[in-house]
N, C-alpha and C positions, 0 to 999 in steps of 0.2 A: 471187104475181105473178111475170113475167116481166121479170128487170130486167139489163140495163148494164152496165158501170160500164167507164169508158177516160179513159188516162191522155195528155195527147198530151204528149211529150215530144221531139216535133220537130213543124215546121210545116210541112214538105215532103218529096218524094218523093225520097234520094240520089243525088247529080247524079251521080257517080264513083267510081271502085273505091276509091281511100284516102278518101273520102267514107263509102262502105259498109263498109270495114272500121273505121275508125274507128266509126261507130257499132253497129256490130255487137258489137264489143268494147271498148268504151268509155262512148258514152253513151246505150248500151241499159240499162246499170245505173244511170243516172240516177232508174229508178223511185221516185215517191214512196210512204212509208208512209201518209197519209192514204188515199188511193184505195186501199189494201189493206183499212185498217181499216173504210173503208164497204163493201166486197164479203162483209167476214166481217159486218159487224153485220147485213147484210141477210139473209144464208145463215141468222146464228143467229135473226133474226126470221122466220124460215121460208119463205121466199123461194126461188124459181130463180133464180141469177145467174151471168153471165158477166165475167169481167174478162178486160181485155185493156191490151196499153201499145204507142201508136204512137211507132215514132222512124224513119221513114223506109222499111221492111221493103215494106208492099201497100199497097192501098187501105183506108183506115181503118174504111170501112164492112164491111167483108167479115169485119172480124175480131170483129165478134158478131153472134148472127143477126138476121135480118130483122124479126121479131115481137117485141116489146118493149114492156112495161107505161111502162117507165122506164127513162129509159137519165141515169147520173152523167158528166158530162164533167168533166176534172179535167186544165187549161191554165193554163201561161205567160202571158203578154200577149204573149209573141212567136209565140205560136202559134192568135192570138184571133179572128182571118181564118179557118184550118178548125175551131174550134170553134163560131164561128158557125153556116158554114156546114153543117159535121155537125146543130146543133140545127135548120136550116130540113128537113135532109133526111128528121129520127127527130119532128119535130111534122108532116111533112105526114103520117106513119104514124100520126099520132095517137099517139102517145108522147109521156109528159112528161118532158119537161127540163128537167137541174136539171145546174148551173156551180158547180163550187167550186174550189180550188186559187188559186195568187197571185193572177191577172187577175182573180178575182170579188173577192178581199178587195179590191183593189187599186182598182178599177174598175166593182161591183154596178152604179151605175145603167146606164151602155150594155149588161151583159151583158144588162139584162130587154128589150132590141130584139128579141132573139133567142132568149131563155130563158125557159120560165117560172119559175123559182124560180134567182136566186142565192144562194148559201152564201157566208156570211165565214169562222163560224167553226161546228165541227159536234165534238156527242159521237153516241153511240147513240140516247140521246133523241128527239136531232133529226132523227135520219135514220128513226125511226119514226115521229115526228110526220107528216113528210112520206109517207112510205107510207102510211099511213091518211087523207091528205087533208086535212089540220090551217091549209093554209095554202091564201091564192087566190093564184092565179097573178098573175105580174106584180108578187112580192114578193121584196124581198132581208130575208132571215132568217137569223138568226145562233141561236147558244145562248145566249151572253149569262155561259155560263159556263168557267171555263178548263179546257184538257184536262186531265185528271189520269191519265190512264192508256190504252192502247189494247190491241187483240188482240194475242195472243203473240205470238213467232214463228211456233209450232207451230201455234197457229190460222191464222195468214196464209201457213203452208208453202204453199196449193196454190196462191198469186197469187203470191209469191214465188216457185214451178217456174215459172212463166206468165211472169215476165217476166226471170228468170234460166237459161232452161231450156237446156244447152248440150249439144248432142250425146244429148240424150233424159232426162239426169240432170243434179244439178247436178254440177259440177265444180269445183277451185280458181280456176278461171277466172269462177265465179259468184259474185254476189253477194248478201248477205243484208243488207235494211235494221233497223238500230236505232235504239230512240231511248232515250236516258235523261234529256233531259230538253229545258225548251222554253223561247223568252225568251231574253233577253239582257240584260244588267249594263251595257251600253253604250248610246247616245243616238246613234248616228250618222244624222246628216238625211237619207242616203241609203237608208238599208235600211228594209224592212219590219217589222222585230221594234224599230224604236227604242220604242218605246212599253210594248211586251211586258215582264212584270217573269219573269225568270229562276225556275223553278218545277223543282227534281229533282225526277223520277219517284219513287214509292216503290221502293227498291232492292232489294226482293225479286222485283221485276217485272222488272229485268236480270240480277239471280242466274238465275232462274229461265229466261230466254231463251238466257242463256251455256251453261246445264248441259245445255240439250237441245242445241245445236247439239255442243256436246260429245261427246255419247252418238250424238250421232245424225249428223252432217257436218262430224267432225273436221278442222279444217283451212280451211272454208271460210269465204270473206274476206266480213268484216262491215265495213260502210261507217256510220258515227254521222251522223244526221241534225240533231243536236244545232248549235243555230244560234252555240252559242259551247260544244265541248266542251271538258268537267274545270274549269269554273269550280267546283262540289267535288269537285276534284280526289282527294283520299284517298278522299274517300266511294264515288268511282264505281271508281277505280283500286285500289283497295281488294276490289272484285267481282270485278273483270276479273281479280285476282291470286288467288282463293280455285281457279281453273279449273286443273287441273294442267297444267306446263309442256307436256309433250307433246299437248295435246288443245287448248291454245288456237288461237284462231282470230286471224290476220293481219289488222288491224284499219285503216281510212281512218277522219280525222278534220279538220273544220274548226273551229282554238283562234285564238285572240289570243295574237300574239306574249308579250304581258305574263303570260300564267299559264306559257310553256315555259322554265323556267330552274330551275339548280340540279337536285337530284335526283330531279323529275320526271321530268328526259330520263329516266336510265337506270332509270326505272321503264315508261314508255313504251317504251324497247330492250325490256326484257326481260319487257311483255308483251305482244311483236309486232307493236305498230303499225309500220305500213309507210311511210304516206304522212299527210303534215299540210300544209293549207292554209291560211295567216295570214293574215290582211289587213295589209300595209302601207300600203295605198290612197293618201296623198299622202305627197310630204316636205315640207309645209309645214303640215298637217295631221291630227287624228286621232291626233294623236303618243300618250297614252294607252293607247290600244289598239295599240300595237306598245310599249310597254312601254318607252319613253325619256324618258315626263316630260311638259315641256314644250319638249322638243330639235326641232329644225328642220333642212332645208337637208342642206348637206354634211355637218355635226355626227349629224345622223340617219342619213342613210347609212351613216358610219363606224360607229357603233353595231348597225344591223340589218345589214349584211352580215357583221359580226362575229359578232352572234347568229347568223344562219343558218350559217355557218360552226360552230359548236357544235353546232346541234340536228344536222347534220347528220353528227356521229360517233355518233350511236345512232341517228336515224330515216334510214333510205336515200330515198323520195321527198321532194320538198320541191316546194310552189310558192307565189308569193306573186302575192297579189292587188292590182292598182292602179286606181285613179283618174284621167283625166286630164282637165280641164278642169272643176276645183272652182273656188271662188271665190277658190282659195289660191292656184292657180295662174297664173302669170304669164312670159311671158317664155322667154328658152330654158332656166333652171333646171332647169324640172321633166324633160326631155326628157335633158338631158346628165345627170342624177342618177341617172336610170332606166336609163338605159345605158350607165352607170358601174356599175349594179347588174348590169346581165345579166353582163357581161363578169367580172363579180369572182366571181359564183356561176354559173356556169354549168351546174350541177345544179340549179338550182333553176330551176323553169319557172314564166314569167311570164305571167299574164292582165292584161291593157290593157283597161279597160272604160271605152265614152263615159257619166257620169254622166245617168242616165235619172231621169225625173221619176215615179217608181211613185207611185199614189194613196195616199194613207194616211200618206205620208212628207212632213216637213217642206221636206225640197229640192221637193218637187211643190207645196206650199203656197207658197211665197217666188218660186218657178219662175213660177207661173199669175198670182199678184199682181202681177208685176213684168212681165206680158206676156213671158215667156222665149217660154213654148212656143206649137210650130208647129200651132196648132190644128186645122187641116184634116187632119193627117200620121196615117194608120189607125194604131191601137195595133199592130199588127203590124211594124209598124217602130220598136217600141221597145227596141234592143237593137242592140250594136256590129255593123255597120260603121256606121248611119245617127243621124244629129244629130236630134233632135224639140226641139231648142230651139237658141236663139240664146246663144253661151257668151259667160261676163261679160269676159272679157280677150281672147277671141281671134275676129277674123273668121272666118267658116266656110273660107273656100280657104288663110288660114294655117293653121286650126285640122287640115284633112286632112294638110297638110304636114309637118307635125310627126306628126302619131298613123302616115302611111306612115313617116317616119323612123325609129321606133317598132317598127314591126313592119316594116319592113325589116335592123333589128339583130336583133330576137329570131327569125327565119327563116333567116338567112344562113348559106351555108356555114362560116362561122367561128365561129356557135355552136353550127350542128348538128357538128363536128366537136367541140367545146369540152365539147358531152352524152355523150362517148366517151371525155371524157378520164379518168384516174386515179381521179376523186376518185366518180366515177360507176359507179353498179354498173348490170349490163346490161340486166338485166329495165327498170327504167326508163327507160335509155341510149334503147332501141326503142321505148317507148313515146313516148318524148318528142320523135324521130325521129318519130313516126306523127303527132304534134301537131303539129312543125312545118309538114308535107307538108298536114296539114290546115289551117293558118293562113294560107300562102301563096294559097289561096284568097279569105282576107279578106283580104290585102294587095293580090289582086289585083281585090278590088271598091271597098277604100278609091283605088285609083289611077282607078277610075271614075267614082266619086263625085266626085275631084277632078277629074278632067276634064270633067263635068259643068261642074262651078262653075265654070270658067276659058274654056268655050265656049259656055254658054248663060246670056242673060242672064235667061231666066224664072227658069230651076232658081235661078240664085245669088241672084236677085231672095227668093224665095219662105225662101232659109236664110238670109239677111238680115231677113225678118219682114217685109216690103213689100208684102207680098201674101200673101193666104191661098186664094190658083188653088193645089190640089195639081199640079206637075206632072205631065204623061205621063207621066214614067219611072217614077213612082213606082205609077199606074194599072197598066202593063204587069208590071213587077216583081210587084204585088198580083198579077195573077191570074194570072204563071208561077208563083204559091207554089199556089195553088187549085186550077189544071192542071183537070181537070173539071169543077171544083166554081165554077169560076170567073163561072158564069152564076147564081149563087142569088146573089151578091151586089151589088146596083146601086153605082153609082159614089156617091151619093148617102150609100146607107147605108155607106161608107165611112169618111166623115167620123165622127168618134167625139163622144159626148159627155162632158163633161169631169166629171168628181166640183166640185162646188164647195169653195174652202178652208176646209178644218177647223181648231179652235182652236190646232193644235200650231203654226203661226207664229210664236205669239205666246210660246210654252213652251217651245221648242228651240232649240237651238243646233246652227249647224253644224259643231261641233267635238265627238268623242266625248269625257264626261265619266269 
């Protein structure tokens, strides 16, 4: 058969030049390894396939051909408006579609509006099943088993040039994904892997990935997919160390503050890792998973800017991850904490995310129970700049107030000057430069949104939970994101349906264990 397979990792067409270079070089390497490993299971089940990965570059259709048995969409929830409407355009070709990636785990029942077959969770198996016809359409199907291993590298090289391809070859500037293992040791109500129990790869399977890239693109930076890397820490870092110094490869990883301490760092310096991404997510919570206990407040602060101050004499990138509008959060705290942090580490680049309700997660369970969320608001706008729920401590018009505050400190001349300073090496310096330029963007849709609320009584009515009319803005915004495509989806199908809540309410806790 003639089959597919596309990854959408952006959900519109780039509006501007630091827009387009930004993801050109940036979060073009976003690529997931799932959507690889189904391009190779299908090649190796004997199959013609095309892969491809949109992040804003043409028109997404144009990037595989027209005639197609089967075509894999593999989205976001922020990107669930063109993966729709790509499945209404490849089922009127008589093609079957089939949705995997987080929005189908996330969200199966609305994806089968538009899909025939959603995916949760997929080996080889499954993705033969489904080529041979195994399933009736109008089903969400999972394996039911945990992954235990996927295609090499060396298998996945030719979707890997595909979505890393820079200048005709790969270069240092490309990127190769890894994974050694999957799961997470943590309970946080917000993420998707709370549930997921932490499973390492069998380690001959990254031996084996490190020594090709070795022999074969010396140099070239691997990014770990791993949802909490070096929870076995020795065992994996222990691999990574067998690669001889001159031939390792410059490594991107997202860990828990709590595993980076003591002489890990300088085993992390000295086998290349570059860049590490922690979660701090609140200071009033989730304390555990940044490795302080049960510390809180300013006491936490002083602790994690200390730490990042450490890791960051052997790792030169640094960014931490936050939260703003948990159940923890209250008051001007959390805001004056967070910006006592940027100014202290100013190497270290900060992501501000509005706490989103993903299906599958207990914050979506407590969120849906308790009437949080904005029922009528397209999954497509689940993802900062936009609110899809009613926050427990803060009105929406203070609640914008504060998050432009927010990222009016992390844009400012005074920290884009601050990412040049000393402590800051260059290659990052620019890079974090290119982030800014690109966040100013969201600083300057959050000052919209807030203007909204403060001059339309519908719009604030509606973020208030008064009413479930989706406002116009939010119509018009939907179909500048679809741009052509904006006629396959009625206003009606819009509105999303909701997963009902699952038993984790009742099982989790909003604090990571």
């Amino acid at each position: 058969m003639k089959i597919g397979v596309i990854e959408l990792i952006e959900d519109t067409a780039s509006k501007s030049w630091t827009d387009r270079i930004y993801r050109a070089f940036f979060k073009k390497y976003h690529a997931s390894i799932t959507p690889q490993a189904v391009s190779v299971w299908c090649r190796q089940l004997g199959h013609q396939v095309w892969y491809a990965t949109y992040y804003g570059q043409r028109d997404p259709v144009r990037l595989l051909p027209d005639e197609l048995d089967v075509v894999f969409v593999a989205s976001y929830t922020q990107a669930s408006a063109l993966a729709y409407a790509l499945a209404k355009v490849y089922r009127m070709r008589k093609t079957l579609t089939v949705i995997g990636g987080p929005h189908a785990k996330a969200f199966p029942r609305d994806c089968l509006r538009f899909f025939d077959l959603a995916v949760k969770d997929c080996d080889k198996t499954l993705i033969d099943d489904i080529l041979r016809g195994q399933f009736d359409r109008h089903t969400v199907i999972t394996s039911g088993r945990p992954l235990r291993e996927i295609p090499s590298a060396e298998e996945r090289m030719p979707e890997i040039i595909a979505a890393s391809l820079v200048g005709g070859r790969l270069r240092r500037l490309s990127v190769v994904p890894l994974l050694s293992s999957v799961g997470c040791p943590y309970s946080c109500d917000f993420c998707v892997d709370w549930n997921n129990p932490y499973v390492l790869f069998p380690p001959e399977l990254l031996e084996a990935d490190l020594q090709y890239l070795s022999r074969n693109w010396p140099g070239v930076m691997v990014t770990y997919h791993d949802p909490n890397f070096g929870v076995k820490f020795d065992q994996v870092l222990g691999i990574v160390e067998e690669i001889p110094k001159e031939k390792r490869s410059p490594y991107i990883i997202e860990s828990s503050l709590s595993i980076l301490r003591g002489t890990k760092l300088r085993r992390l310096r000295d086998t290349r890792c570059l860049f590490i991404a922690p979660g701090v997510e609140s200071w009033n919570n989730y304390s555990n998973k940044a490795g302080v206990g049960a510390t809180v407040g300013k006491a936490k602060l002083t602790q994690v800017v200390e730490h990042f101050r450490e890791i960051r004499q052997y790792v030169p990138g640094l960014q931490a991850n936050f939260l703003f509008g948990t159940d923890a959060d209250q008051g001007e705290e959390p805001i004056e904490l967070t910006k006592e942090f940027m100014r202290a580490v100013p190497f270290v680049w900060p992501t501000i995310n509005i706490p989103t309700p993903f299906g599958n997660t207990p914050l979506y369970d407590r969120a849906l129970t308790n009437g949080q969320i904005l029922q009528s608001m397209p999954f497509s706008f689940y993802y900062t700049p936009y609110l899809v729920t009613t926050m427990p401590h803060y009105p929406p018009l203070e609640y914008y107030d504060k998050l432009i505050d927010l990222y009016s400190t992390m844009t400012s001349n005074v920290m884009l000057r601050g990412r040049f300073g000393k402590e800051s090496t260059l290659g990052f310096s620019l890079l974090n430069a290119l982030r800014t330029f690109a966040m100013r963007q969201d600083l300057a849709a959050l000052r919209l949104l807030r203007q909204m609320l403060a001059t339309d009584p519908k719009f604030l009515a509606f973020h208030e939970g008064r009413t479930r009319s989706l406002p116009e803005f939010y119509h018009r915004r939907y179909e500048q994101k679809l741009g052509r495509y904006a006629n396959l989806i009625s206003r009606d199908e819009r509105t999303p349906e909701l997963e009902k809540p699952a038993s984790s309410l009742a099982s989790a806790s909003p604090v990571a264990t």
